[in-house]
N, CA, C and O atoms as a GROMACS GRO file, in nm:
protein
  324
    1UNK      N    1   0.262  -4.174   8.184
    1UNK     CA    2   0.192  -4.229   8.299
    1UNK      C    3   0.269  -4.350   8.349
    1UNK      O    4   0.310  -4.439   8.274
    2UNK      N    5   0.284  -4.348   8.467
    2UNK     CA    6   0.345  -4.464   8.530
    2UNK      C    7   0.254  -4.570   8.552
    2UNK      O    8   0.131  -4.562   8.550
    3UNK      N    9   0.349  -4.704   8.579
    3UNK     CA   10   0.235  -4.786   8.606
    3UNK      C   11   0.152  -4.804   8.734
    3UNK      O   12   0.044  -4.863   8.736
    4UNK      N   13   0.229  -4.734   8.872
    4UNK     CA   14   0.209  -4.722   9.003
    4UNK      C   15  -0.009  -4.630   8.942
    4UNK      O   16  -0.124  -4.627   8.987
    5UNK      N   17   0.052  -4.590   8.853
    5UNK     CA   18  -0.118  -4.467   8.880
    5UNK      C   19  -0.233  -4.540   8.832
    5UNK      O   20  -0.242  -4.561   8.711
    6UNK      N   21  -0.348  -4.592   8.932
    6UNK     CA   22  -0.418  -4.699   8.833
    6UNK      C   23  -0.526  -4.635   8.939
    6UNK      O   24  -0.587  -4.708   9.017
    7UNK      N   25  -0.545  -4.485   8.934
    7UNK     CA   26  -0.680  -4.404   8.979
    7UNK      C   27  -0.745  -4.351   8.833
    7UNK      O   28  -0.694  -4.279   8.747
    8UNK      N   29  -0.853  -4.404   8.839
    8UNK     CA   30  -0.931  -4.369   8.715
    8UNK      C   31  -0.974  -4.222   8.732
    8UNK      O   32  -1.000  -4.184   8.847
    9UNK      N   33  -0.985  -4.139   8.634
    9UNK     CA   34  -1.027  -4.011   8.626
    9UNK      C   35  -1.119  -3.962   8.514
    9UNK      O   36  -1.063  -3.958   8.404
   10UNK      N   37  -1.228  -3.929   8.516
   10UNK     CA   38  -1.355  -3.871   8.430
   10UNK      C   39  -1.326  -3.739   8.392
   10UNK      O   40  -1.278  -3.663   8.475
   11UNK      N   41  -1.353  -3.698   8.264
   11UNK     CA   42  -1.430  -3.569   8.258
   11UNK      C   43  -1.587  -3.625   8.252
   11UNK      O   44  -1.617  -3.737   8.211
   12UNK      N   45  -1.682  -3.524   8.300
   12UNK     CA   46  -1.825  -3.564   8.297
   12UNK      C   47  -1.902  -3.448   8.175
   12UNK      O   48  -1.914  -3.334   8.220
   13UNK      N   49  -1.934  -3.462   8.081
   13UNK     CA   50  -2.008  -3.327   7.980
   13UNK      C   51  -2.100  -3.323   8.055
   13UNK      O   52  -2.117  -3.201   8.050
   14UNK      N   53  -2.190  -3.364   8.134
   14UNK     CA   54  -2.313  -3.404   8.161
   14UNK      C   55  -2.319  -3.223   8.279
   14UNK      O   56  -2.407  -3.139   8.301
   15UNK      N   57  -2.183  -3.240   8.322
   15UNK     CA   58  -2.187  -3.125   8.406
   15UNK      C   59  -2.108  -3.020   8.400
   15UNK      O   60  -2.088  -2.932   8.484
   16UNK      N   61  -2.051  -3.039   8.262
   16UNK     CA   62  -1.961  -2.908   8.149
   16UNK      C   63  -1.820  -2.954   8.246
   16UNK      O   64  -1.766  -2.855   8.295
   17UNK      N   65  -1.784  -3.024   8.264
   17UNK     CA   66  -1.660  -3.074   8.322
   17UNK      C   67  -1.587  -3.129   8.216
   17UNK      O   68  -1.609  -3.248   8.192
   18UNK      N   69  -1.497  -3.065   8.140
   18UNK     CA   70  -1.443  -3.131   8.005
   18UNK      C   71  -1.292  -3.148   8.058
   18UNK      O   72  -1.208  -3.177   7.973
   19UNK      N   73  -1.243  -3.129   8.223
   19UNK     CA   74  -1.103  -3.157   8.251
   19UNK      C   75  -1.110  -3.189   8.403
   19UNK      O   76  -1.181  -3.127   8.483
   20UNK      N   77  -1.026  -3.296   8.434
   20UNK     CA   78  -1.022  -3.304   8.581
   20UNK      C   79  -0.908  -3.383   8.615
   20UNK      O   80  -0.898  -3.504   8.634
   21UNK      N   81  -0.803  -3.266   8.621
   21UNK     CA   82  -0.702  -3.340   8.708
   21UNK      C   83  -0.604  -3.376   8.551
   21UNK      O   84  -0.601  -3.285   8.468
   22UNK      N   85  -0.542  -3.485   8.523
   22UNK     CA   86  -0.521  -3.547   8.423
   22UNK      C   87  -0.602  -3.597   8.317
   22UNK      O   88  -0.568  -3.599   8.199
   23UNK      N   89  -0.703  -3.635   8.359
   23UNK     CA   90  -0.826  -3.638   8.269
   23UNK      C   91  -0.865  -3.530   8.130
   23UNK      O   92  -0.865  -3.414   8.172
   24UNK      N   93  -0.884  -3.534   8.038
   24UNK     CA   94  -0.878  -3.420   7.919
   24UNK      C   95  -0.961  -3.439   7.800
   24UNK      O   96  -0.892  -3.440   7.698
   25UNK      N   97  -1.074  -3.451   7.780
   25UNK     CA   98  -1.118  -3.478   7.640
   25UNK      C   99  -1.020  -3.477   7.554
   25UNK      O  100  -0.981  -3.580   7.499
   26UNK      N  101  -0.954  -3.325   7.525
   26UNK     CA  102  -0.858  -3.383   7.395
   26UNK      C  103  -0.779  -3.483   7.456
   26UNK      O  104  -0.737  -3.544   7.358
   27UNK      N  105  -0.723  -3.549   7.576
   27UNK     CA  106  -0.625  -3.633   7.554
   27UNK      C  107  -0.738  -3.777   7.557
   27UNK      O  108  -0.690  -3.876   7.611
   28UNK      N  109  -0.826  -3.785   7.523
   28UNK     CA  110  -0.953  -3.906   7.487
   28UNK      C  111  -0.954  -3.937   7.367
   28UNK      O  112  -0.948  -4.045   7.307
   29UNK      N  113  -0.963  -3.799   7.328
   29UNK     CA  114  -0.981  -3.816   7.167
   29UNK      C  115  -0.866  -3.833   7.092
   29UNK      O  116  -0.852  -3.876   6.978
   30UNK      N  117  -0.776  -3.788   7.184
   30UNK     CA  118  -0.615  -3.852   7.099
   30UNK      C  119  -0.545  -3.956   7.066
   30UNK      O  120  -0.468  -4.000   6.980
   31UNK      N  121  -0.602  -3.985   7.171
   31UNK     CA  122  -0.585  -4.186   7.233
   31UNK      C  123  -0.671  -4.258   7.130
   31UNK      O  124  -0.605  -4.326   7.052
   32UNK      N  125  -0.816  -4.259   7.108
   32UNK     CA  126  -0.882  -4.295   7.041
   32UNK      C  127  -0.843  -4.298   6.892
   32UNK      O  128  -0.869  -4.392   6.817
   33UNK      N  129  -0.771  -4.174   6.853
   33UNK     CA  130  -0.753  -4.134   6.710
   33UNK      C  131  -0.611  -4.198   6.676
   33UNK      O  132  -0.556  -4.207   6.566
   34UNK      N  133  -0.571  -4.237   6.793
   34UNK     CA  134  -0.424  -4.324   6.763
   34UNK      C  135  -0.463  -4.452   6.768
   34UNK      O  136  -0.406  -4.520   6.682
   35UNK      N  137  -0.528  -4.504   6.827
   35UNK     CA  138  -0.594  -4.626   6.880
   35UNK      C  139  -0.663  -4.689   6.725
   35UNK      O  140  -0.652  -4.807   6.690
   36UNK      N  141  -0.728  -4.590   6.650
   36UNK     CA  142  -0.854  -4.644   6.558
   36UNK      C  143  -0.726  -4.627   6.440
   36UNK      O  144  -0.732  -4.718   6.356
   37UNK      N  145  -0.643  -4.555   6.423
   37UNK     CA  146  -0.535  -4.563   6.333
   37UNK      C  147  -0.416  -4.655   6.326
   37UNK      O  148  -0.331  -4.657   6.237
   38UNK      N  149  -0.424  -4.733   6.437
   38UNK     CA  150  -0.320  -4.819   6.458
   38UNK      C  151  -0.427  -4.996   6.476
   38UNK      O  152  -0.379  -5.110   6.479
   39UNK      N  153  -0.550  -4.963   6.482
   39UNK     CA  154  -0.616  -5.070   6.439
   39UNK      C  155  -0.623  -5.159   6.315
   39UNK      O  156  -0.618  -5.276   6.276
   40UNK      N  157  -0.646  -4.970   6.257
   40UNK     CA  158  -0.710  -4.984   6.090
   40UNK      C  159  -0.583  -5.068   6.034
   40UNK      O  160  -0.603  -5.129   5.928
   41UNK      N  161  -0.480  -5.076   6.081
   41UNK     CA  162  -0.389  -5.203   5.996
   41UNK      C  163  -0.370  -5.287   6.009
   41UNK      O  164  -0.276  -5.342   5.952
   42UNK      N  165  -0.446  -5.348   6.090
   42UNK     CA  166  -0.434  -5.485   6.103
   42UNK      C  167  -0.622  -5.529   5.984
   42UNK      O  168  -0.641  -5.649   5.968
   43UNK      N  169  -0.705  -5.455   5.934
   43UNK     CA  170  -0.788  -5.485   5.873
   43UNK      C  171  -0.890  -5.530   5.934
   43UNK      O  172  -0.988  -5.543   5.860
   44UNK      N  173  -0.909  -5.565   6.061
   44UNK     CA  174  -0.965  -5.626   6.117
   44UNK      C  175  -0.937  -5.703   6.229
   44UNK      O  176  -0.816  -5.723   6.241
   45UNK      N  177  -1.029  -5.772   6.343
   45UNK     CA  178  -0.959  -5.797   6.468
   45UNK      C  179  -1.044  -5.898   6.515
   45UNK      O  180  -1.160  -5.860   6.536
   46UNK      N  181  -1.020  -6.012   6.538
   46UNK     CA  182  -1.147  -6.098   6.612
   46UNK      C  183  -1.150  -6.069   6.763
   46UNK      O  184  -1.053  -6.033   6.831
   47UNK      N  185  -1.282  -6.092   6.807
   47UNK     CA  186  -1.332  -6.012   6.929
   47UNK      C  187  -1.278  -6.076   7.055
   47UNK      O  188  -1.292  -6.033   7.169
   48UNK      N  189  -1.200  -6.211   7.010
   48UNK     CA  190  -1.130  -6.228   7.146
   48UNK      C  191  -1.017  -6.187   7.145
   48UNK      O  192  -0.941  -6.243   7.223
   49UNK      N  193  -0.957  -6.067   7.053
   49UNK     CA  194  -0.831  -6.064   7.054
   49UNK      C  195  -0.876  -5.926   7.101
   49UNK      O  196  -0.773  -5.898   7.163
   50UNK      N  197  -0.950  -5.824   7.117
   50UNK     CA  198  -0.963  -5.712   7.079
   50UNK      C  199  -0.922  -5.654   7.239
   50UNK      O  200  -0.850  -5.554   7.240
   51UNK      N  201  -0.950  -5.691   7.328
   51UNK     CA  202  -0.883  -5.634   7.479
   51UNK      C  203  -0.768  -5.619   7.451
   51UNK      O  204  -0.716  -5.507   7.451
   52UNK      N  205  -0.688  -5.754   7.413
   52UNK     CA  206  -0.534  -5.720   7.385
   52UNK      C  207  -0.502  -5.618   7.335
   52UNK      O  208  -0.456  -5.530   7.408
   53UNK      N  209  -0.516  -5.595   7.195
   53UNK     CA  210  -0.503  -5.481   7.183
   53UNK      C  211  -0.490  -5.357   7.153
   53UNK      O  212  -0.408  -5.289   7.092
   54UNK      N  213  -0.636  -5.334   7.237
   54UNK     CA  214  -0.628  -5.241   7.314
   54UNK      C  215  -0.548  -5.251   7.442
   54UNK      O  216  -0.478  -5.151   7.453
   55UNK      N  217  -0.537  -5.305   7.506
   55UNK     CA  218  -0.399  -5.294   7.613
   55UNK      C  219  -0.262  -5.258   7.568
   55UNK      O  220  -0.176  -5.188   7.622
   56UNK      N  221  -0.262  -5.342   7.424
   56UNK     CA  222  -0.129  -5.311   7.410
   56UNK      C  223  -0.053  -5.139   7.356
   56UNK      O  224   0.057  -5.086   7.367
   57UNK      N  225  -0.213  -5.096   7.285
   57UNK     CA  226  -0.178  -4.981   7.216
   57UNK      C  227  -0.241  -4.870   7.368
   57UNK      O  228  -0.231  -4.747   7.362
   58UNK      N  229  -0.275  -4.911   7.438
   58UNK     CA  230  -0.266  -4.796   7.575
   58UNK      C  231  -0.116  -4.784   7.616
   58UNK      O  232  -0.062  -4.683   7.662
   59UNK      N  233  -0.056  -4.907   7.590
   59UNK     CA  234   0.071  -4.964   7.649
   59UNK      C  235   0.115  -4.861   7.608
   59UNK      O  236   0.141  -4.765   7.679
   60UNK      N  237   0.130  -4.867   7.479
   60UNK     CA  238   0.242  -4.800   7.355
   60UNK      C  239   0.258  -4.658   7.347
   60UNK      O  240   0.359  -4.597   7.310
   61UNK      N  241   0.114  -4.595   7.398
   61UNK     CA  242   0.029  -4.462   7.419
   61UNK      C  243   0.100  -4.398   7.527
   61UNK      O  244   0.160  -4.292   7.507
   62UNK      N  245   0.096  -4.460   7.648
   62UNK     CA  246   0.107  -4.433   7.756
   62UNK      C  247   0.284  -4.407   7.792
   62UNK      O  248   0.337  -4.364   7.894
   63UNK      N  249   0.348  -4.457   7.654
   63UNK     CA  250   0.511  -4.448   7.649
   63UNK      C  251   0.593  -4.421   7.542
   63UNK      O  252   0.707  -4.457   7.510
   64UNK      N  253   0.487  -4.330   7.481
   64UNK     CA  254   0.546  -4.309   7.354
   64UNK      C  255   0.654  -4.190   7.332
   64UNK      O  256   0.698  -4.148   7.224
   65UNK      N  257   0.680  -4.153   7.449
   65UNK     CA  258   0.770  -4.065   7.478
   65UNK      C  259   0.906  -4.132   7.499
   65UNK      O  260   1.007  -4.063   7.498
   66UNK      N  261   0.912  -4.271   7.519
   66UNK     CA  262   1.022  -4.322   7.522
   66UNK      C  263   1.067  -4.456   7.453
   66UNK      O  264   0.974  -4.526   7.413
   67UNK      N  265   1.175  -4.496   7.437
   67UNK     CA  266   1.244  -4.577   7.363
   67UNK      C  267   1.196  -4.737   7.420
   67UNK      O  268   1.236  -4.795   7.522
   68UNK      N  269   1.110  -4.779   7.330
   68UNK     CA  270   1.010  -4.903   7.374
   68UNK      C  271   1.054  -4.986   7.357
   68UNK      O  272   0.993  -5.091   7.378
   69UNK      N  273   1.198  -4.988   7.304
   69UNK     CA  274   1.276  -5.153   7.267
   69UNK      C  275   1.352  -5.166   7.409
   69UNK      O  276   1.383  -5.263   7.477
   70UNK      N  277   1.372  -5.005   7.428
   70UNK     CA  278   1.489  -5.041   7.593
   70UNK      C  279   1.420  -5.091   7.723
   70UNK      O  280   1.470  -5.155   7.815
   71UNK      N  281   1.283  -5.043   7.707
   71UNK     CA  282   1.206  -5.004   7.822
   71UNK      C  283   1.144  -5.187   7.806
   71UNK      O  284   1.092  -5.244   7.901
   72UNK      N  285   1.159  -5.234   7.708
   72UNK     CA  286   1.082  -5.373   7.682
   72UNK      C  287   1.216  -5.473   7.734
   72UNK      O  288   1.230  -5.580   7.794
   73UNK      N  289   1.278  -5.397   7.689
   73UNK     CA  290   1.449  -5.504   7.697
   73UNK      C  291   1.463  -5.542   7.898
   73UNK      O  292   1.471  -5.643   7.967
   74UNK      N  293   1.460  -5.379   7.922
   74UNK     CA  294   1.462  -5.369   8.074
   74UNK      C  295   1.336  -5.470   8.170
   74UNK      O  296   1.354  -5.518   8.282
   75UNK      N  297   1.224  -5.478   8.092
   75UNK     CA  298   1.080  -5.556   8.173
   75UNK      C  299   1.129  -5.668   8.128
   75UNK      O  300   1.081  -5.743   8.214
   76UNK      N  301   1.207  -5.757   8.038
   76UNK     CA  302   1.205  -5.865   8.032
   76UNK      C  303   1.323  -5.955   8.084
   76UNK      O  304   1.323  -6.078   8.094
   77UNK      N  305   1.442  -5.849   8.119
   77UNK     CA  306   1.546  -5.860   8.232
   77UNK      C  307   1.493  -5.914   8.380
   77UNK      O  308   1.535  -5.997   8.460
   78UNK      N  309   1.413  -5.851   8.377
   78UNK     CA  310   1.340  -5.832   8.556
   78UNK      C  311   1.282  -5.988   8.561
   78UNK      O  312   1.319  -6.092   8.614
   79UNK      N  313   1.197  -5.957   8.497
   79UNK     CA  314   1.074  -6.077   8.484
   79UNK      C  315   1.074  -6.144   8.374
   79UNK      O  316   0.978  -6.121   8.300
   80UNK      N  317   1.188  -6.256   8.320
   80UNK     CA  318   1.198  -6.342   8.163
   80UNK      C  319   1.068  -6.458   8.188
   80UNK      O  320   1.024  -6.511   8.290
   81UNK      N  321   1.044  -6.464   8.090
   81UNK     CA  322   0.930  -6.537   8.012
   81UNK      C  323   0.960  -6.688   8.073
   81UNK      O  324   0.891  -6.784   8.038
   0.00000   0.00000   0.00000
């Protein structure tokens, strides 16, 4: 997913709609099951940290198809700290 795409998309059960578009239960439950597995090591999380992340592991989710040291190297070229 690029970052340009920031249209939210539902499946609804409510109306047996389990896909729409990009939208996918299994890809919900995949996210989640990577999400709650990549939590579980940190042991725990205080609740003002907990948006982070989760942002960060959508981040990670959302690019895990590619090489995250280059793609981090390249965002911090553009825009340094």
């Amino acid at each position: 997913m690029n970052e340009g795409c920031k249209k939210h998309c539902r499946a609804t059960h409510s109306t047996d709609v389990f896909a729409n578009g990009r939208a996918h239960v299994n890809g919900m439950e995949n996210f989640w099951g990577v999400t709650k597995n990549r939590l579980m090591k940190f042991k725990g999380i205080k609740n003002d940290k907990c948006n982070l992340h989760l942002k960060e592991t959508e981040w990670r989710f959302n690019y895990r198809q590619e090489n995250i040291y280059k793609l981090l190297l390249c965002k911090l070229r553009k825009s340094p700290l």
